[in-house]
Structure formats: C-alpha cells, structure tokens
Predicted model as a PDB file, atoms N, CA, C, CB and O in Angstrom, pLDDT in the B-factor column:
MODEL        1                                                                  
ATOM      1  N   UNK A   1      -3.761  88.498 114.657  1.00 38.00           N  
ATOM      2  CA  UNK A   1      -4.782  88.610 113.639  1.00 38.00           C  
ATOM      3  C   UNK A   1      -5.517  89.932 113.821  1.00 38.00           C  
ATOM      4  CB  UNK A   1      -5.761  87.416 113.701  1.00 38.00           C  
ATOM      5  O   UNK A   1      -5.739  90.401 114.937  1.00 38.00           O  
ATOM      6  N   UNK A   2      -5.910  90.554 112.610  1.00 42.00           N  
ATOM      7  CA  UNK A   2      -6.529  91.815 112.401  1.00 42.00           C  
ATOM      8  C   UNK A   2      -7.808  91.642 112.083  1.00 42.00           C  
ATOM      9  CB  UNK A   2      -5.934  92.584 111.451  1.00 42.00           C  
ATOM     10  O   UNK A   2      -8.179  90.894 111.179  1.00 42.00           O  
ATOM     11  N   UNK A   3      -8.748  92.491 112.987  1.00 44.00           N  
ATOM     12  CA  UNK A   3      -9.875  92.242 112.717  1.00 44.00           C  
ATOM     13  C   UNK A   3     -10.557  93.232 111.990  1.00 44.00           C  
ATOM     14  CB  UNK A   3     -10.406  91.934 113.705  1.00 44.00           C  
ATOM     15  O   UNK A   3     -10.688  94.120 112.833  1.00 44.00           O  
ATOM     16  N   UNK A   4     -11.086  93.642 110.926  1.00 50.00           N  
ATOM     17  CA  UNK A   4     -11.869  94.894 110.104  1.00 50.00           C  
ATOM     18  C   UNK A   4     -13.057  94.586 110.273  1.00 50.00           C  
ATOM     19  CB  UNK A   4     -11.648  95.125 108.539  1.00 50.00           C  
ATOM     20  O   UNK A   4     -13.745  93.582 110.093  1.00 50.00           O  
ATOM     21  N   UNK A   5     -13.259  96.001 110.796  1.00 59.00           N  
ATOM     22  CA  UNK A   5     -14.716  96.072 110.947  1.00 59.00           C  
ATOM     23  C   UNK A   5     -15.520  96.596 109.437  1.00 59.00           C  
ATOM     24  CB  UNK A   5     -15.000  97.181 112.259  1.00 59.00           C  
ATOM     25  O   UNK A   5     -14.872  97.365 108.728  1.00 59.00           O  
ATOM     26  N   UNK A   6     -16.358  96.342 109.157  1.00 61.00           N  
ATOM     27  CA  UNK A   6     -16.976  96.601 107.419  1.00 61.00           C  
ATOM     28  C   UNK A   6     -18.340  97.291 107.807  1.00 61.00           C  
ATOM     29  CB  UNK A   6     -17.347  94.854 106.265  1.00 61.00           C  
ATOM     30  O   UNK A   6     -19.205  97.082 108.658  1.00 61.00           O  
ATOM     31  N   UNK A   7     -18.095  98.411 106.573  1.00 62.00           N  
ATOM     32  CA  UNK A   7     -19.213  99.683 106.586  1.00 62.00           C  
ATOM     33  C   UNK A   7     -20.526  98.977 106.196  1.00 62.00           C  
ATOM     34  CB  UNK A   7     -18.854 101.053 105.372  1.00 62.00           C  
ATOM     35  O   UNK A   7     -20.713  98.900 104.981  1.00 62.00           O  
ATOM     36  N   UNK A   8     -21.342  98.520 106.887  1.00 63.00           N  
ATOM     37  CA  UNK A   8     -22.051  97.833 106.015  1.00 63.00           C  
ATOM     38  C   UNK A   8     -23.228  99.017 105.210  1.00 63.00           C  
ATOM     39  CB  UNK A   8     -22.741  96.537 106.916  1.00 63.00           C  
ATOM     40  O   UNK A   8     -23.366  98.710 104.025  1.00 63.00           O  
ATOM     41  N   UNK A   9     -24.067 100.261 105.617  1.00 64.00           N  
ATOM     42  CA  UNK A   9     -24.908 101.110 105.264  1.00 64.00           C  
ATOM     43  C   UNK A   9     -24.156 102.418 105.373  1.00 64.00           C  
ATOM     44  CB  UNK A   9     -26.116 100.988 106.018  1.00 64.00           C  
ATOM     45  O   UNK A   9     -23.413 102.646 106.328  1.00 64.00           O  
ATOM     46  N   UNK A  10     -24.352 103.253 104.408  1.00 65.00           N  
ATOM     47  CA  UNK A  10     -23.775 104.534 104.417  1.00 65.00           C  
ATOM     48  C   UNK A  10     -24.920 105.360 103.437  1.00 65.00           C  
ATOM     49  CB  UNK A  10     -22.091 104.491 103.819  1.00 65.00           C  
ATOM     50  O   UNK A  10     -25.095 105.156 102.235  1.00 65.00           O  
ATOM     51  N   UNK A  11     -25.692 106.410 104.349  1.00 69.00           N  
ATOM     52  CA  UNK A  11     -27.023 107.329 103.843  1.00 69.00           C  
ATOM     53  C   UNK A  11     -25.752 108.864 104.039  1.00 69.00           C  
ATOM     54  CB  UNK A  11     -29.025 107.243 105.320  1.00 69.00           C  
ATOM     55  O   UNK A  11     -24.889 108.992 104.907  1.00 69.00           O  
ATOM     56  N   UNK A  12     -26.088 109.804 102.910  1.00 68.00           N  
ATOM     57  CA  UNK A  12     -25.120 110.926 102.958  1.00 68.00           C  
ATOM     58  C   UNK A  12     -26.793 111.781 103.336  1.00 68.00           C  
ATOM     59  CB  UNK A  12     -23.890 111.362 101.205  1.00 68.00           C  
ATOM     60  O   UNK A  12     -27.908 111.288 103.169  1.00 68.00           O  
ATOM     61  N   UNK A  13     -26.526 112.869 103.758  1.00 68.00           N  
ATOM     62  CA  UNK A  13     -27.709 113.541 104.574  1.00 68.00           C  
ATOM     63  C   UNK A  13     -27.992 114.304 103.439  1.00 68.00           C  
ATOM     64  CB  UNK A  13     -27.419 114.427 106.067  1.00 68.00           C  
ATOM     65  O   UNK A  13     -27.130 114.474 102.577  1.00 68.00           O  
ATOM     66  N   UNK A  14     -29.584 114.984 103.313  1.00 62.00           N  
ATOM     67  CA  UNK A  14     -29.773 115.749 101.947  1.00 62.00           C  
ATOM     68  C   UNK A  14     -29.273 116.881 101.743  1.00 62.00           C  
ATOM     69  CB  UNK A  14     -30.962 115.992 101.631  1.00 62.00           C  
ATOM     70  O   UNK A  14     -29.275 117.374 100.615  1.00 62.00           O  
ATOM     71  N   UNK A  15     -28.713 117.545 102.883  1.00 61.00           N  
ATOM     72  CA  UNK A  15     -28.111 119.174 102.413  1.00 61.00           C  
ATOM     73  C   UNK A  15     -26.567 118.515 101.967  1.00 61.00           C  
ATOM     74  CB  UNK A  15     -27.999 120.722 104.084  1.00 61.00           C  
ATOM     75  O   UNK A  15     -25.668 119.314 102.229  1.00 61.00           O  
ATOM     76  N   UNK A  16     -26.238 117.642 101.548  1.00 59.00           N  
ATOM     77  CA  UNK A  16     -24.564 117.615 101.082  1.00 59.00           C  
ATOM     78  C   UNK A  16     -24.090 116.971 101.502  1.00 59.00           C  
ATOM     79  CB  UNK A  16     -23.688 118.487 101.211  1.00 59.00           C  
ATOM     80  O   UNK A  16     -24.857 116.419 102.291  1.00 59.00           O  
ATOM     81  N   UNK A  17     -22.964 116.469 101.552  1.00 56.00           N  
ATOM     82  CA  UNK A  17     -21.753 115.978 101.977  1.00 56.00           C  
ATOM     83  C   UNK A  17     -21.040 116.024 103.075  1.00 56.00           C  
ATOM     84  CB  UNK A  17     -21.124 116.273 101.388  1.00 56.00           C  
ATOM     85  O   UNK A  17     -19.993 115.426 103.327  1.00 56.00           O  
ATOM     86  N   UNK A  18     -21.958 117.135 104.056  1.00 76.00           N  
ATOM     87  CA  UNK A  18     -21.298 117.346 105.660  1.00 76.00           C  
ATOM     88  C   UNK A  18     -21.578 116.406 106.418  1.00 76.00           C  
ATOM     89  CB  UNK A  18     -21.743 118.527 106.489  1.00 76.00           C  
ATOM     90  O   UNK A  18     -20.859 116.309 107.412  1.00 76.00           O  
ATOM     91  N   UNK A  19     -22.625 115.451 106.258  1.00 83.00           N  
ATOM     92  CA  UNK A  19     -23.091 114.625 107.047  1.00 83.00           C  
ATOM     93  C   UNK A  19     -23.330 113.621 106.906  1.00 83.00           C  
ATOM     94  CB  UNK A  19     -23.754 114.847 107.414  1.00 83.00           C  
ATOM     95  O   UNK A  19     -24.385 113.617 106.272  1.00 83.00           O  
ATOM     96  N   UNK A  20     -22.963 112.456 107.131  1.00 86.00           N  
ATOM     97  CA  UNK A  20     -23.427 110.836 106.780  1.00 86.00           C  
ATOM     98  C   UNK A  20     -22.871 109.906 108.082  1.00 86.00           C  
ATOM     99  CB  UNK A  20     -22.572 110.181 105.102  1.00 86.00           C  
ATOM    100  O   UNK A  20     -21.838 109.757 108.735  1.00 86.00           O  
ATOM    101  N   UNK A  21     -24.534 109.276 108.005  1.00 88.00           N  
ATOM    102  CA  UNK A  21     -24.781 108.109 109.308  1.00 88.00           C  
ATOM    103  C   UNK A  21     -24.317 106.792 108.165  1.00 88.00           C  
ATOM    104  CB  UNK A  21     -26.948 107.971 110.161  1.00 88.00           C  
ATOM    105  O   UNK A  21     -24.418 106.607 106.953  1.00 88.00           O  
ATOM    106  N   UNK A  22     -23.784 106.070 109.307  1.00 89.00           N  
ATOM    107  CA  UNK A  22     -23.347 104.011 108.357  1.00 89.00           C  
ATOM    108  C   UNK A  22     -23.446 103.526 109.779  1.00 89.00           C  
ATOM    109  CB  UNK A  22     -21.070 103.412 107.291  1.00 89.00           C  
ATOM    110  O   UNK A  22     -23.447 104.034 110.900  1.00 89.00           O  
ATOM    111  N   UNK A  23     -23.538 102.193 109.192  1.00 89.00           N  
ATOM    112  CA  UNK A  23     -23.376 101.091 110.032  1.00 89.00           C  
ATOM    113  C   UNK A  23     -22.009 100.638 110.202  1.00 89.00           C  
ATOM    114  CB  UNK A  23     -24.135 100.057 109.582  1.00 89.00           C  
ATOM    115  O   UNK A  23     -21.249 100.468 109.249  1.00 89.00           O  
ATOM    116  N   UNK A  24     -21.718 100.457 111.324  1.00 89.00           N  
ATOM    117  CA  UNK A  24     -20.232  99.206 110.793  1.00 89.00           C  
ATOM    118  C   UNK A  24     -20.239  98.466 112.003  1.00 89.00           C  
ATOM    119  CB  UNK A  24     -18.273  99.941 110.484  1.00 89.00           C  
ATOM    120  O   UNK A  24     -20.448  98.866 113.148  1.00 89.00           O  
ATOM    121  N   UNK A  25     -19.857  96.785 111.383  1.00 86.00           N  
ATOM    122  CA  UNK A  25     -19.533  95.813 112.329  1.00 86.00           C  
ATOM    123  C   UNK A  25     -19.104  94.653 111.600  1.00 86.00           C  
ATOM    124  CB  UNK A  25     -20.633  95.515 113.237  1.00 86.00           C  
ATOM    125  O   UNK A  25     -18.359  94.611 110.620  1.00 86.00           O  
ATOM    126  N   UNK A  26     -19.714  93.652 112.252  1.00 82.00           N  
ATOM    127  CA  UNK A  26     -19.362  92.569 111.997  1.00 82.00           C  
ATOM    128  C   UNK A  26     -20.275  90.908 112.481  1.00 82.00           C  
ATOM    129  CB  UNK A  26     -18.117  92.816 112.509  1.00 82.00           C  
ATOM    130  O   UNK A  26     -20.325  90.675 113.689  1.00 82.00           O  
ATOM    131  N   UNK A  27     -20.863  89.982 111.609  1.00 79.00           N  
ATOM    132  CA  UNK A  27     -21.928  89.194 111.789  1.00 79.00           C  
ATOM    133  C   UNK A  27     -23.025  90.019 112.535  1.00 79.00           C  
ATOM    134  CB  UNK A  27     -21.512  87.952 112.503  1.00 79.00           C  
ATOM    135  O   UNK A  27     -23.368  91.169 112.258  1.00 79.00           O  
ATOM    136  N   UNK A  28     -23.447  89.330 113.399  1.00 82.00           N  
ATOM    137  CA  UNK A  28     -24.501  89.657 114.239  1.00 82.00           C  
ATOM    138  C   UNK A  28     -24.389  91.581 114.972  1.00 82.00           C  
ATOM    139  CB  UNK A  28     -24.358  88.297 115.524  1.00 82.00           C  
ATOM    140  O   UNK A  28     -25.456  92.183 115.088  1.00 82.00           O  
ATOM    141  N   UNK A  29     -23.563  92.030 115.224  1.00 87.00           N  
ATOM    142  CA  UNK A  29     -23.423  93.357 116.052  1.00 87.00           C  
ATOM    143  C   UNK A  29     -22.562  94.191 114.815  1.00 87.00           C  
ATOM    144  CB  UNK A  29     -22.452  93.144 117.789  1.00 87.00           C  
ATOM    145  O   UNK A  29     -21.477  94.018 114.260  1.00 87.00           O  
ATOM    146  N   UNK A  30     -23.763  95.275 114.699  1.00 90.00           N  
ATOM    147  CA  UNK A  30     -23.370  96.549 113.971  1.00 90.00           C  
ATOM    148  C   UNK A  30     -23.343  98.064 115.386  1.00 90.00           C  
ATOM    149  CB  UNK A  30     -24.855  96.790 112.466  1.00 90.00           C  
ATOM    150  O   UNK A  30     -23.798  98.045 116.529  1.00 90.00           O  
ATOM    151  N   UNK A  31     -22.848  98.829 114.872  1.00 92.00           N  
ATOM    152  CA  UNK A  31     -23.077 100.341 115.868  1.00 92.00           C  
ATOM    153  C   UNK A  31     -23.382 100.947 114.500  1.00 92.00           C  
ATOM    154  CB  UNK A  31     -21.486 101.232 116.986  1.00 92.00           C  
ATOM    155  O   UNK A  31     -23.101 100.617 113.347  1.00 92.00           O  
ATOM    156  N   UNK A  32     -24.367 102.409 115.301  1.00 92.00           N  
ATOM    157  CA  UNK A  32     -24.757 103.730 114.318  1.00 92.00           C  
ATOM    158  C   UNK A  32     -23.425 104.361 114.352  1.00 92.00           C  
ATOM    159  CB  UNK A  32     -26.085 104.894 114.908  1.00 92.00           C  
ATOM    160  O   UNK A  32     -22.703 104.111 115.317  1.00 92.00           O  
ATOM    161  N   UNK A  33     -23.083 105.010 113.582  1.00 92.00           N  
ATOM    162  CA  UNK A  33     -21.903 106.465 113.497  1.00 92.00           C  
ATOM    163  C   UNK A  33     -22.137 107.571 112.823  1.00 92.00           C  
ATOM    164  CB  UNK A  33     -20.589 106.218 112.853  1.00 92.00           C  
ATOM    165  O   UNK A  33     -22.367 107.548 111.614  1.00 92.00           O  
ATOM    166  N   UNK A  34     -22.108 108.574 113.473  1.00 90.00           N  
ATOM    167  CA  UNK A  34     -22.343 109.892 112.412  1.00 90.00           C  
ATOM    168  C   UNK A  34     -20.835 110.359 111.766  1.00 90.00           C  
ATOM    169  CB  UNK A  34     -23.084 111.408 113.380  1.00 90.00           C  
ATOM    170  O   UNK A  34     -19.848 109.909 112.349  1.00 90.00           O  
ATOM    171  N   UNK A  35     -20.625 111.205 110.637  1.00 89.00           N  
ATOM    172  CA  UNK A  35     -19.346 111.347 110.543  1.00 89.00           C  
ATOM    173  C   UNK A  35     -19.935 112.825 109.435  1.00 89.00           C  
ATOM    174  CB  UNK A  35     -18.289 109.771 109.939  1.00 89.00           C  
ATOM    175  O   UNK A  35     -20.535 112.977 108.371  1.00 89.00           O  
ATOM    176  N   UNK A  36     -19.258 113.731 110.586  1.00 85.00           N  
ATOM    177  CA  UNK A  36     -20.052 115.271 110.676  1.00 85.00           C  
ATOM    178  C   UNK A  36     -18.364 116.308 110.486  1.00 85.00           C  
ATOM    179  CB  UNK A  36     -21.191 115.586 112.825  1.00 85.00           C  
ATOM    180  O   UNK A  36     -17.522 116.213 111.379  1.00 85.00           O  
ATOM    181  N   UNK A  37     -18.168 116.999 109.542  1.00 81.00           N  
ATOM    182  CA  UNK A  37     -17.261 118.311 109.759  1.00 81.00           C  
ATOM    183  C   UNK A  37     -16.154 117.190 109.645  1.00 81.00           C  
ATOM    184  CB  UNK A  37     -17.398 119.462 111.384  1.00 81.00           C  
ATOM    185  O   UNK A  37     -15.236 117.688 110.298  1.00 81.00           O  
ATOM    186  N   UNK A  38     -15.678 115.879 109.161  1.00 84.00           N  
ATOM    187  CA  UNK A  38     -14.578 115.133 109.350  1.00 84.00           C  
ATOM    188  C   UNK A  38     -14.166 114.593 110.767  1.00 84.00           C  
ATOM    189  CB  UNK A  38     -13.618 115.863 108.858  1.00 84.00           C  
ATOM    190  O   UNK A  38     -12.997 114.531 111.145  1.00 84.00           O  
ATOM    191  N   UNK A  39     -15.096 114.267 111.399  1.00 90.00           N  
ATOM    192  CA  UNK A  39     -15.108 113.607 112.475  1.00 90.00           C  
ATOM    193  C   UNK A  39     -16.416 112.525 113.034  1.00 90.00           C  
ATOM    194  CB  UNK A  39     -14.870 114.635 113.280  1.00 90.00           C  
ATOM    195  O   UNK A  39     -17.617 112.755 113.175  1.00 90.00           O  
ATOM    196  N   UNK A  40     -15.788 111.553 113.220  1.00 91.00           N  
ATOM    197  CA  UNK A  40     -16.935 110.412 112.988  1.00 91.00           C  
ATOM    198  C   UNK A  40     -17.161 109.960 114.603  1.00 91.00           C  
ATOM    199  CB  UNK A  40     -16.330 108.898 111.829  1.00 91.00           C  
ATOM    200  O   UNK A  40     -16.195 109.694 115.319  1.00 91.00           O  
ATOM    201  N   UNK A  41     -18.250 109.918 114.980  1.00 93.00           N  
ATOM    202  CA  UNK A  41     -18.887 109.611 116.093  1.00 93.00           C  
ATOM    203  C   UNK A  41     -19.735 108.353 116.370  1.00 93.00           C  
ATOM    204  CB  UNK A  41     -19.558 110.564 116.260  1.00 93.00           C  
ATOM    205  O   UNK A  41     -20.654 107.933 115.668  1.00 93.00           O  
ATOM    206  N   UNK A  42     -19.249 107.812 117.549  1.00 95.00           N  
ATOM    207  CA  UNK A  42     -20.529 106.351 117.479  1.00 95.00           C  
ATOM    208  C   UNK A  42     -22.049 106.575 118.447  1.00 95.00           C  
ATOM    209  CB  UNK A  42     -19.619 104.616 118.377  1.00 95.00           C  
ATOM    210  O   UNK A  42     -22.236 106.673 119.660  1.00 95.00           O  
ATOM    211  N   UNK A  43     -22.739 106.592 117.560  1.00 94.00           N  
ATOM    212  CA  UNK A  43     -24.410 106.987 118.046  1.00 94.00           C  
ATOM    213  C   UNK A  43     -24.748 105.843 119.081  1.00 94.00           C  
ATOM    214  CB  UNK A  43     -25.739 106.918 116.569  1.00 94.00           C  
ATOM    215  O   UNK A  43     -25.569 106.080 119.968  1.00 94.00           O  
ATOM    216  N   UNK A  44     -24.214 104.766 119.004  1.00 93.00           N  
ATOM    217  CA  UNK A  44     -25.045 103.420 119.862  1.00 93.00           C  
ATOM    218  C   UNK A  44     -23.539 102.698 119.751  1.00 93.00           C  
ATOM    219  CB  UNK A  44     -26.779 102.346 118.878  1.00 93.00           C  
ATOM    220  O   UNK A  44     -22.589 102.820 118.978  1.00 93.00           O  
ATOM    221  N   UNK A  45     -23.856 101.782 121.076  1.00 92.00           N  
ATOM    222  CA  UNK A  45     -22.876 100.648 121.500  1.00 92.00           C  
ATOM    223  C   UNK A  45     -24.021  99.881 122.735  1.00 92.00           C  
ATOM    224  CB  UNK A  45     -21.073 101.406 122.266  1.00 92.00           C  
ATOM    225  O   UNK A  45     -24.554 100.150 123.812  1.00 92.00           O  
ATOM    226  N   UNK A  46     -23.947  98.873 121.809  1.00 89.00           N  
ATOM    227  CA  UNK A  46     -24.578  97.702 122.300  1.00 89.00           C  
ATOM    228  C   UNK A  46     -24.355  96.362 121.682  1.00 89.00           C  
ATOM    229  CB  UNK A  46     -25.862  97.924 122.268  1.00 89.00           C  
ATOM    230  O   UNK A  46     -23.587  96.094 120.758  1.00 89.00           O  
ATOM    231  N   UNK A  47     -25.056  95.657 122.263  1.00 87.00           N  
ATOM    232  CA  UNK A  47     -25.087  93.943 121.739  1.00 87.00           C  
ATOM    233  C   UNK A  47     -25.870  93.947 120.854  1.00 87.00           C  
ATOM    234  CB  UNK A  47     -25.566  92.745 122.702  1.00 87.00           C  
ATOM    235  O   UNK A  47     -26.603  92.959 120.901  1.00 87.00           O  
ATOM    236  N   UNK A  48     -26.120  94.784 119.834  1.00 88.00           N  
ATOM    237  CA  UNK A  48     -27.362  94.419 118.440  1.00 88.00           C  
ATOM    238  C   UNK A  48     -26.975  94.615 116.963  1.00 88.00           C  
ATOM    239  CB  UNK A  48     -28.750  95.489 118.507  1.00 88.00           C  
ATOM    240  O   UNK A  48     -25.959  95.151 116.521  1.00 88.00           O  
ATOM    241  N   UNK A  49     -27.688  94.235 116.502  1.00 89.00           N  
ATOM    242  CA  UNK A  49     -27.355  94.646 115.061  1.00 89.00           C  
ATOM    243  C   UNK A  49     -28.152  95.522 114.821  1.00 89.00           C  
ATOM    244  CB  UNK A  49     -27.413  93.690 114.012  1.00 89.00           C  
ATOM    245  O   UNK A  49     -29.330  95.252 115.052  1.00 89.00           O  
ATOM    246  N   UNK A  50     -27.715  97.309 114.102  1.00 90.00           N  
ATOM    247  CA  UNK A  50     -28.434  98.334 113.589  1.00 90.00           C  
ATOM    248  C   UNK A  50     -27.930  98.116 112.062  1.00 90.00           C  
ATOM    249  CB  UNK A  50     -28.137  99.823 114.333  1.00 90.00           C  
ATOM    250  O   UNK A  50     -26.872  97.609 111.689  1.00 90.00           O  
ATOM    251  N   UNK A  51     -29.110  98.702 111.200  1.00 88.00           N  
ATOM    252  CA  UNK A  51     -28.796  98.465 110.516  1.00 88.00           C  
ATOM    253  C   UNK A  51     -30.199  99.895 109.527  1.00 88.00           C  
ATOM    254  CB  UNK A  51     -28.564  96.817 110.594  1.00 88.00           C  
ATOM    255  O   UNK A  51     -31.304 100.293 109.896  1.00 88.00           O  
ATOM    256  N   UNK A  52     -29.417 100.199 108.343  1.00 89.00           N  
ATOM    257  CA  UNK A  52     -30.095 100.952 107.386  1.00 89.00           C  
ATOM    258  C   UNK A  52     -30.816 101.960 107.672  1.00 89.00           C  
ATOM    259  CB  UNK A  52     -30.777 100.321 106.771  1.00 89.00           C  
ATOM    260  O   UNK A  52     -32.031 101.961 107.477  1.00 89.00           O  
ATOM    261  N   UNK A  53     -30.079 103.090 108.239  1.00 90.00           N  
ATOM    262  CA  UNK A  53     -29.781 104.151 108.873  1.00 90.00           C  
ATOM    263  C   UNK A  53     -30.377 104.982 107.711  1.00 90.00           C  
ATOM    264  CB  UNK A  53     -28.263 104.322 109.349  1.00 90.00           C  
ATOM    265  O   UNK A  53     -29.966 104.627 106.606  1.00 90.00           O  
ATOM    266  N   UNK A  54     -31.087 105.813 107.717  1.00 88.00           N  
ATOM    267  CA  UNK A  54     -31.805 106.955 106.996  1.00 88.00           C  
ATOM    268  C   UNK A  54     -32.221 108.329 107.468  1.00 88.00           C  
ATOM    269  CB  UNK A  54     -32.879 106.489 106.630  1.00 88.00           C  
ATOM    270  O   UNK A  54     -32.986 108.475 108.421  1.00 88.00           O  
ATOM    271  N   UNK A  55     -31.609 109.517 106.659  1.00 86.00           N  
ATOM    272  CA  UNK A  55     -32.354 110.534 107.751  1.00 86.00           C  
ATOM    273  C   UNK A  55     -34.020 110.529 107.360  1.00 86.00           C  
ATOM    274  CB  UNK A  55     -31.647 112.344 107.593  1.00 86.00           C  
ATOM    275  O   UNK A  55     -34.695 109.779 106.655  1.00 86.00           O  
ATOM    276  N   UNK A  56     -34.369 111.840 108.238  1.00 86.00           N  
ATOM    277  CA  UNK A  56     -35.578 112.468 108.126  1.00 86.00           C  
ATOM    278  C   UNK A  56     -35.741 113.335 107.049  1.00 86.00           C  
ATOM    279  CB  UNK A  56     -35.840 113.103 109.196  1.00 86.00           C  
ATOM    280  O   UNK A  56     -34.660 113.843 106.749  1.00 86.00           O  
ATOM    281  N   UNK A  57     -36.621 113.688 106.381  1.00 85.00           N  
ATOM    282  CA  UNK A  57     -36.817 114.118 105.426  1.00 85.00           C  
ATOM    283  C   UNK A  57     -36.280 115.706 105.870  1.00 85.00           C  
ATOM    284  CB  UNK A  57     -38.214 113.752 104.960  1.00 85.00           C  
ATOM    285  O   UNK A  57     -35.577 116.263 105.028  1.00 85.00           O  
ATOM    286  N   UNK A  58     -36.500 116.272 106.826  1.00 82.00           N  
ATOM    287  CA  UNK A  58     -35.889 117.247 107.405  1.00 82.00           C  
ATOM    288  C   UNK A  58     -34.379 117.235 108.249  1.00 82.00           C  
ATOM    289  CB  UNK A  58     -36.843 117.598 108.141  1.00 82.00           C  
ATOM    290  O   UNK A  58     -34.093 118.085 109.091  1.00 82.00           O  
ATOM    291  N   UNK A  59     -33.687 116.364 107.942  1.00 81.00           N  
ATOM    292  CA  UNK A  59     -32.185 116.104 107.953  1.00 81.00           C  
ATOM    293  C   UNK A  59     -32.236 115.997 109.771  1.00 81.00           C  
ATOM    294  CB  UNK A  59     -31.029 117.605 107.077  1.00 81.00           C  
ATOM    295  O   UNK A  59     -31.318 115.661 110.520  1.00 81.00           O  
ATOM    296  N   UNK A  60     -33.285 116.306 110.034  1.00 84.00           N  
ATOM    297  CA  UNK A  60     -32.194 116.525 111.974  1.00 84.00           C  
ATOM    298  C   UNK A  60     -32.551 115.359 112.841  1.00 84.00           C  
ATOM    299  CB  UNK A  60     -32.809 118.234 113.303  1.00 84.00           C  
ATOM    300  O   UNK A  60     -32.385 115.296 114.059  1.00 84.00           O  
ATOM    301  N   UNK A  61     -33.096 114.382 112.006  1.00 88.00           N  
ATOM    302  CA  UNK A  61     -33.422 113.201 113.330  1.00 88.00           C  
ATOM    303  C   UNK A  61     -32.586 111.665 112.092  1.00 88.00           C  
ATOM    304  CB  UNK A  61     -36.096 112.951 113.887  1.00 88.00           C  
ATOM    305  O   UNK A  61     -32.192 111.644 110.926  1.00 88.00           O  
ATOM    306  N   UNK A  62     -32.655 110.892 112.931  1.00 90.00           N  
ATOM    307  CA  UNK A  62     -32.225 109.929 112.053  1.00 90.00           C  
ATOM    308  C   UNK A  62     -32.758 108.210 112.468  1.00 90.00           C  
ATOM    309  CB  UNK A  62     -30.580 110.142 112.058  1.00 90.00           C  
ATOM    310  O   UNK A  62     -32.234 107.545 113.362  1.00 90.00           O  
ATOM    311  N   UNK A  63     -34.074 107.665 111.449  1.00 90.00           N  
ATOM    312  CA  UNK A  63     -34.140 106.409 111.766  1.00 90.00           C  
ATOM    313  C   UNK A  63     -33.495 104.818 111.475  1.00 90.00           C  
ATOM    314  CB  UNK A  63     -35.033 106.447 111.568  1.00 90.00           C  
ATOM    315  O   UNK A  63     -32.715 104.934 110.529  1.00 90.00           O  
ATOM    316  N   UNK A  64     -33.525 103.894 111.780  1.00 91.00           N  
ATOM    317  CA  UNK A  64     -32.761 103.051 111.998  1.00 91.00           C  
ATOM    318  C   UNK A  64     -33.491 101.317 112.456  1.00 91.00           C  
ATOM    319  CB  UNK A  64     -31.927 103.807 113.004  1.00 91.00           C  
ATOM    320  O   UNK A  64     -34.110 101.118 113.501  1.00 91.00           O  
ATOM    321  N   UNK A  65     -33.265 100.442 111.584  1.00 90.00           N  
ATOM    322  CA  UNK A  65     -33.923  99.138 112.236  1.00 90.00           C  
ATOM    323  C   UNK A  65     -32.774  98.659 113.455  1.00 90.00           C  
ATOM    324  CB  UNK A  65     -34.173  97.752 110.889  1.00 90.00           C  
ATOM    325  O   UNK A  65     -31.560  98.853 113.392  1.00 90.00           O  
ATOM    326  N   UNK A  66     -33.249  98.230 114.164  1.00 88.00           N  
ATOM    327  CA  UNK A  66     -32.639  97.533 115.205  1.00 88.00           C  
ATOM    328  C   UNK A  66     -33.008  96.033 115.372  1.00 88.00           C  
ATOM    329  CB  UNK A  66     -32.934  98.232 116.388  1.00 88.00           C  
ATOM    330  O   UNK A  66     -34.112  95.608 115.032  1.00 88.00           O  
ATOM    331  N   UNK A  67     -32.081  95.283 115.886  1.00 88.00           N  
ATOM    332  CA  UNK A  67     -32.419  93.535 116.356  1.00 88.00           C  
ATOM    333  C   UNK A  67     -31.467  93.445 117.651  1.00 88.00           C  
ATOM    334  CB  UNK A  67     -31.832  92.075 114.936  1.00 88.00           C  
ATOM    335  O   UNK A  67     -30.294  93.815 117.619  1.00 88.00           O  
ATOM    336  N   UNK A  68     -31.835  93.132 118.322  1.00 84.00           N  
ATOM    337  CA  UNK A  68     -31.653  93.080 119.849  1.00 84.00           C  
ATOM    338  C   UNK A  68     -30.728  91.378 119.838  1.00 84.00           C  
ATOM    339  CB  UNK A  68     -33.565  93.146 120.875  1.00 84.00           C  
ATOM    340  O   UNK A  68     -31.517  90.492 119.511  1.00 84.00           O  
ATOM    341  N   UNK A  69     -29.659  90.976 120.050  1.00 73.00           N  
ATOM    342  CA  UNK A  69     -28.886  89.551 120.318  1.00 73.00           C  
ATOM    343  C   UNK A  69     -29.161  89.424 121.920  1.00 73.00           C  
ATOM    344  CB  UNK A  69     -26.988  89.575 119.889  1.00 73.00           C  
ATOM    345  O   UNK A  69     -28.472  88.602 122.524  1.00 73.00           O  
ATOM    346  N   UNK A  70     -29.794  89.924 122.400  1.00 68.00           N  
ATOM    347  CA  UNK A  70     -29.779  89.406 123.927  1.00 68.00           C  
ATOM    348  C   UNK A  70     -30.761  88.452 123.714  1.00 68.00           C  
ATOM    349  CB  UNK A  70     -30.153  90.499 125.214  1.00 68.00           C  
ATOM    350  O   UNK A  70     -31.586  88.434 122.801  1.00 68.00           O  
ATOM    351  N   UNK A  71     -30.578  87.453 124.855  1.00 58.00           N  
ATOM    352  CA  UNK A  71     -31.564  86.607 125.097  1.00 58.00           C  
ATOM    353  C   UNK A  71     -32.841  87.134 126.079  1.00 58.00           C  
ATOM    354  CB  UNK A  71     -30.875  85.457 125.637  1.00 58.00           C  
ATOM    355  O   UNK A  71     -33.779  86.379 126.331  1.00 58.00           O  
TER     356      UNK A  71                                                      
ENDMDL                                                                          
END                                                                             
C-alpha cells in the first residue's frame, strides 16, 4: 500500500514564483517545506501538525501555527 502525503497549504512568496512554503502530511502531523530555485526543502520534522504557513510582509521570515501531538 501507497501512502500520499497531501499539500495541505501552499503561500507563493510576494516577489514571484521563486518561492513557496506548504504544508504536507497527513491527519494529525504536517512538516513546513520551502520549494526555492526548483528544489524543495523540509523546514521542520516533528510530531505536530504545522499548518498555514505565510510569509512576512518583507518576504525573508516566514510564520506558521503549530499544535504539538506530544503528550
């Protein structure tokens, strides 16, 4: 069995098309990813769900809700 992971948030950054943060996972646990110059990077790996990823109005920082699944 194949498991797909699903994009759940995708923000494109304001100077264009070079840059866009998403979410992707699955139920409870999402990761951040940047995907910069055609190469996509994972910002966080953990046990949580991130979720609705937005830049800064000045493109160089990027915020993000978090929920923590640990007990």
């Amino acid at each position: 069995m194949t498991l797909t992971k699903i994009i759940k948030t995708l923000k494109i950054k304001n100077s264009g098309l070079r840059s866009l943060v998403f979410t992707r996972g699955e139920g409870l646990k999402s990761e951040l990813y940047l995907w910069e110059a055609g190469k996509e990077s994972r910002l966080t790996n953990n046990n949580a769900l991130e979720c609705d990823p937005t830049w800064s109005p000045d493109g160089k920082k990027i915020a993000f809700s978090f929920t923590s699944n640990s007990e």
